[in-house]
C-alpha positions as CSV (number, residue, x, y, z in Angstrom):
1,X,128.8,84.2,105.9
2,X,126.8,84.4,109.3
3,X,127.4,81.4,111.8
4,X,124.0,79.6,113.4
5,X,125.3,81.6,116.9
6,X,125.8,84.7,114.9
7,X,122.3,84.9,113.5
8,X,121.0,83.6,117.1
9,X,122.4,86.5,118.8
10,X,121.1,88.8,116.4
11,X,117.7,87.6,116.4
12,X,117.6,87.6,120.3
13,X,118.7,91.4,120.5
14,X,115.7,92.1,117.3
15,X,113.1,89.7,120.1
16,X,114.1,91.5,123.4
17,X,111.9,94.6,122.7
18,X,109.2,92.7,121.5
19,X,108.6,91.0,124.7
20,X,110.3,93.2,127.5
21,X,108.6,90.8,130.0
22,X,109.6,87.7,129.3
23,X,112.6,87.2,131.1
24,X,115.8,85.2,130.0
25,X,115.5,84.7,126.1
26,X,117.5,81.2,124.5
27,X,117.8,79.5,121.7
28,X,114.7,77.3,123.2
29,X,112.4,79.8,123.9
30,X,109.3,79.3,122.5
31,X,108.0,82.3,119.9
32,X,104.4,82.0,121.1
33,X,104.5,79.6,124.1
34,X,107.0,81.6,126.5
35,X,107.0,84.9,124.7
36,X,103.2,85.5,124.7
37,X,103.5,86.6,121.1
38,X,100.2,86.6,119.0
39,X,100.1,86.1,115.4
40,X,100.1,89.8,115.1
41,X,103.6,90.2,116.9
42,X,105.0,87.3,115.1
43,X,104.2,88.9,111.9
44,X,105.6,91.9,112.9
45,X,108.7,90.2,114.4
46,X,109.3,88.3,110.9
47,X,108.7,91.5,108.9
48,X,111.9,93.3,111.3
49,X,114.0,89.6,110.8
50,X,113.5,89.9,106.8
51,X,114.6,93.7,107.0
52,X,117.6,93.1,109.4
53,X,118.9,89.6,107.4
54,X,117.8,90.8,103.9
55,X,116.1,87.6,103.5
56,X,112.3,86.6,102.8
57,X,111.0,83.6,104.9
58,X,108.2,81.5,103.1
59,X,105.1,81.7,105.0
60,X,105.0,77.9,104.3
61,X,107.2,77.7,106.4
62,X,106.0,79.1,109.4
63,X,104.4,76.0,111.1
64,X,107.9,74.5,111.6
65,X,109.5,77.8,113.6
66,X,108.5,76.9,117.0
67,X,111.4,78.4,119.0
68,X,114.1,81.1,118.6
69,X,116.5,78.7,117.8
70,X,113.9,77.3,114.9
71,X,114.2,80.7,113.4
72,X,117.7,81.1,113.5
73,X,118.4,77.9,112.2
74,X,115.7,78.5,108.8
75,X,117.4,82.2,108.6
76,X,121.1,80.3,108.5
77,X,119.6,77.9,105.6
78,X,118.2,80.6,103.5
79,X,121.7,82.4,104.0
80,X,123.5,79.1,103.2
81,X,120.8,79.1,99.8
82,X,121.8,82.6,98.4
């Protein structure tokens, strides 16, 4: 089983490329805020997180993943789940 800071690393190295200008990437860092992602990227960016974790992330819940660390922590609960 994949710790929080497993899955938080790994999702930081699959968000890098997406947003090559954004500077230092944390566990805080806003998806859409500080990354300048659009709906687009973030669609794309969740497509590449279900392939790389094997998991499928409800669209409902979407509005809740604000930040990386958001993501990481609903990607550790659906591990936790399985």
């Amino acid at each position: 089983m994949k710790t929080y800071q497993d899955i938080l690393t790994e999702l930081l190295n699959t968000i890098r490329p997406l947003a090559p200008n954004a500077g230092s990437l944390d566990e805080d860092t806003e998806l859409m805020g500080n990354l300048g992602l659009d709906s687009m990227k973030v669609m794309n960016l969740l497509q590449e997180v279900e392939d790389h974790f094997d998991v499928s992330i409800p669209i409902n819940v979407l509005p809740d993943v604000r930040t990386v660390g958001d993501l990481a922590r609903k990607i550790h609960q659906i591990l936790s789940d399985q």
